[in-house]
N, C-alpha and C positions, 0 to 999 in steps of 0.2 A: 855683381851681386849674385849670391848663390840662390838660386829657387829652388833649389830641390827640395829642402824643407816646406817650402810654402807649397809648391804639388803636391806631395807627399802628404799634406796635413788637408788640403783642398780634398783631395778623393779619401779621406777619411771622413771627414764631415759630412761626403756626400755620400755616402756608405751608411753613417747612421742613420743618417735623416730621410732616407730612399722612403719610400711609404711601403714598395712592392717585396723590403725584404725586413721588413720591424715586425716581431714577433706576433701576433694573433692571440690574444686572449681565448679559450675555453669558453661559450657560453655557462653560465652555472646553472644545471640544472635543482629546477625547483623542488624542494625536500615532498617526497611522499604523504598523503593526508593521511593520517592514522584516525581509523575508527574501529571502536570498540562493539562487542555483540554486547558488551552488557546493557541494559536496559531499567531504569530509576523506574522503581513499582510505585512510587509515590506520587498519588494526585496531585498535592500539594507542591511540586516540583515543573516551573513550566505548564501550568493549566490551557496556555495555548496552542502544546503540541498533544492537547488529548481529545483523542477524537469519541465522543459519546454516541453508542446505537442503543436507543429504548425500543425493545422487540414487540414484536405481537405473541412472546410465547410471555410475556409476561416481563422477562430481565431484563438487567441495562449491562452493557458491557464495555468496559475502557480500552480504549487502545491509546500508547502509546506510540505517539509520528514519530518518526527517526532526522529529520533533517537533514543531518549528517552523512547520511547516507544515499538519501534520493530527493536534493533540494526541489526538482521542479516536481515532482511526483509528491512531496507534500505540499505543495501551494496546492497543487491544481485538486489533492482533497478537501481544504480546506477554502476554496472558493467553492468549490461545488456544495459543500454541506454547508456554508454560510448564503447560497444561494436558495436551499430548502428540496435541493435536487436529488437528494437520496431518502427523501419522505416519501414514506407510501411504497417503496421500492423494494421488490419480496426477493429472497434467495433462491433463484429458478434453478442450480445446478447444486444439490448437496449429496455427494460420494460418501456414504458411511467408509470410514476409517483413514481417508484423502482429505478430504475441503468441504468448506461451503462457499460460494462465490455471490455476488452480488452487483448491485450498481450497472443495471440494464433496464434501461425505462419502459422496456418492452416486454422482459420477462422473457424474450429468448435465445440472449445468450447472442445476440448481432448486434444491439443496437449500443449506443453511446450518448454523451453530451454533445452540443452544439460547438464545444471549443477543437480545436487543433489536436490531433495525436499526439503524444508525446514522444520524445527523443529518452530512446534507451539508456536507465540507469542502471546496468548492472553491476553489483557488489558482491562481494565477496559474503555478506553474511548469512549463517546457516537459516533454511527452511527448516523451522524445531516448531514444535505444538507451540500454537497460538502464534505464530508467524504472519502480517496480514501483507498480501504481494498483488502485486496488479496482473489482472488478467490480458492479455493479448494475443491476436492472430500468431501464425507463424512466421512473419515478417518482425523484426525486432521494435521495432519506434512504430508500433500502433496499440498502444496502451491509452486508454481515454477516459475510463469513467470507473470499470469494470475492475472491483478486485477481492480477493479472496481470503478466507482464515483457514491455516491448514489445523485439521486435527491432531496430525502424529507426523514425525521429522518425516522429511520427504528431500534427502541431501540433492538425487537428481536436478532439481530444480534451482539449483546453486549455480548462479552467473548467465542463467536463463531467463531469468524469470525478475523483474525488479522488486527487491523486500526493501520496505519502507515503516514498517514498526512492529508490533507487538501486541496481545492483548493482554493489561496488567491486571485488571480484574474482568468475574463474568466468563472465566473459560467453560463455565457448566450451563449459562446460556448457552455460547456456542454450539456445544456438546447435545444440548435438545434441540437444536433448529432441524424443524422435519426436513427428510432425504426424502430425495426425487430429483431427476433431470426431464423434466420440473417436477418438483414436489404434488399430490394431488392436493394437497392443505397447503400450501408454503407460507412459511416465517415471511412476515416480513419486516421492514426497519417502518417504525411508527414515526419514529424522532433522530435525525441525525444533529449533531449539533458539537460545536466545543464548549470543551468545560468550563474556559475564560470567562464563554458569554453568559451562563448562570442563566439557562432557559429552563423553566422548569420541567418536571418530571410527566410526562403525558399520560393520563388516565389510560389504563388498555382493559376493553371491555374483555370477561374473562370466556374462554372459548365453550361455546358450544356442546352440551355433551352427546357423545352419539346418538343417535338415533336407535332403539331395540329395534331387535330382528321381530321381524312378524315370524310368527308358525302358525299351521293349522289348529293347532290344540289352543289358542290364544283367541282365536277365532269364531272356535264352535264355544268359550267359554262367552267368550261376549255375548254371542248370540243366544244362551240360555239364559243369560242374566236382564 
């Protein structure tokens, strides 16, 4: 009987079937998420990604959450102002022509919520007027509570700094929240809330009007009269 053929066709089979030399598929890598800077000014669109600040200077001002862009950085604003945590909480750090920053229970710019730091979302999307971005140390993933509306584009802070939405109305609130690091009067957030939960609008007693300067001649008129 001739075996040469049956050898021959033995170490072929054993050739394909070998494990250590059957070709290796490519993992496939997973397609890129594509997000958009543009931004739906429309209330009526998603009312649970809009985060509501009723001020002490009188305004209400909308911001639009991004999700998309910084999932865990909008829960965690979104539990905290469903938790009533940025009520009463004044804007301690506002740079005329920079920022106003906010969400420090302390008012100086250290303190935070009781939950976990966050892990760094940083994004590609532009720091432009009405941009609102979490404030943090200089350590990346200690972002907590803490975050800010810029006034005017501020592109440095692109891929530094986590942007997480927008403000779609109420830029000219913004715009009047008193400067100071700390302010001597500072703004502060009367009412946080989302627009989902349809909490009503907070009475704000209307400010104080200065006090007149005393003079001399004010004085001696008193006293003649």
């Amino acid at each position: 009987m001739n075996r040469r053929p049956f050898i021959a066709l033995a170490i072929g089979l054993s050739l394909v079937s070998a494990p250590g030399l059957a070709k290796k598929k490519e993992p496939v890598a997973p397609a890129p998420v594509q997000m958009s800077a543009v931004v739906n000014p429309d209330p009526d669109f998603q009312p649970e990604n809009i985060l509501v600040l009723d001020l002490s200077n009188g305004g209400r001002v909308m911001i639009r959450l991004m999700p998309e862009w910084a999932p865990g950085h909008v829960e965690r604003i979104k539990t905290l102002t469903q938790q009533g945590f940025y009520d009463g909480i004044i804007f301690h750090r506002v740079i005329d022509g920079f920022m106003a920053q906010t969400g420090d229970p302390t008012g100086t710019g250290t303190g935070g919520s009781k939950l976990p730091d966050l892990k760094a979302e940083f994004n590609y999307m532009p720091h432009v007027r009405g941009t609102v971005s979490m404030a943090r140390t200089d350590q990346p993933d200690t972002a907590n509570s803490q975050f800010f509306i810029v006034f005017y584009p501020r592109f440095a802070l692109d891929h530094r700094y986590t942007n997480f939405g927008r403000v779609i109305a109420g830029m000219d609130v913004v715009d009047a929240i008193a400067r100071g690091e700390p302010p001597a009067n500072p703004t502060r957030i009367v009412q946080a809330s989302l627009l989902s939960d349809h909490k009503p609008r907070p009475a704000v007693a209307p400010a104080a009007a200065p006090a007149p300067n005393i003079t001399a001649d004010m004085l001696s008129n008193s006293k003649s009269n």
